[in-house]
Each structure stands twice: as C-alpha cells, then as structure tokens.
N, C-alpha and C positions, 0 to 999 in steps of 0.2 A: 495386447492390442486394445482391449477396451477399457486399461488404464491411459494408454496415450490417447483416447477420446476422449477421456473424463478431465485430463490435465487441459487436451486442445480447447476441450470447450469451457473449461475453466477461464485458460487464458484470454480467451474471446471476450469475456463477461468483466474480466477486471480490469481496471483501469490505468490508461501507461502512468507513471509515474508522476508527470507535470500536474497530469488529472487530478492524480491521488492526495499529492501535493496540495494544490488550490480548492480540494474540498475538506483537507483538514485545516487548513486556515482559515475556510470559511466557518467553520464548526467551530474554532478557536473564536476567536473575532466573536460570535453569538453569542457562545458562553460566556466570553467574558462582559460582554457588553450587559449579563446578569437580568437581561426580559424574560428567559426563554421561561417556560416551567420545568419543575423538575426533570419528569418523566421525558421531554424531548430532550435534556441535559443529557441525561442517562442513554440514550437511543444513540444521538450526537457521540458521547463518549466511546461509547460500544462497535459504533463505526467508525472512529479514528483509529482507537485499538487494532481493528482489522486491518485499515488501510495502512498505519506505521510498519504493521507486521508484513506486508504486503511489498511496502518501500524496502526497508530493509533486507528483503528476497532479493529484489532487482538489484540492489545494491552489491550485494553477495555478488550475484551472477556475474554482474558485470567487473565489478574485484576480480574477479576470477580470471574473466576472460585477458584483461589487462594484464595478470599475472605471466597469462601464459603468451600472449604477443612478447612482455618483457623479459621473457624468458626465466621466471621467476617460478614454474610452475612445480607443485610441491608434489 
C-alpha cells in the first residue's frame, strides 16, 4: 500500500508527456543556442536525461496498452 502512494504521488509530480516534451526542447533550443554556462548546461542535461527517461515510460505504457486493445498482447 505505501508503494502505491509513493508511485501515486510520484505521478502527481511528473509531468504528462506534451510537458516533458516542450521542456526538453526548451533545454535543447538554450544549449544549443551556447549562452548558457556550464553548470546550468549540466543541470539542463541532467533534467532532460530524467524527463527522456520518463517519456519513454509513458511510451512503453501506452505500447502496451495498444497491444492489448490490438490483440497483440504478449
């Protein structure tokens, strides 16, 4: 029980997908536009890392669920 709190309130804190999305290209876009300093580069990096990791969760899930509407379920 107080692993499915830890996941719900996980999920409450991350951000849907579109979100995740539009702030890793915001980060991209800064980087590359080569003002930032180092040290925000690195922060920037470290949170796209997380948010990619994040997308490609939702992405699973929802592969998944597609599978099994398609009747493809393994």
């Amino acid at each position: 029980m107080a692993k499915e709190a830890r996941t719900k309130k996980a999920a409450e804190k991350a951000p849907s997908f579109e979100e995740a999305l539009a702030e890793i290209e915001d980060s991209v876009a800064a980087i590359e536009a080569g003002e930032l300093p180092l040290d925000e580069v690195i922060k920037r990096f470290k949170s796209c890392s997380t948010l990619i990791a994040q997308c490609k969760d939702m992405l699973k899930e929802v592969q998944q669920q597609i599978d099994i509407l398609d009747g493809k379920d393994k």
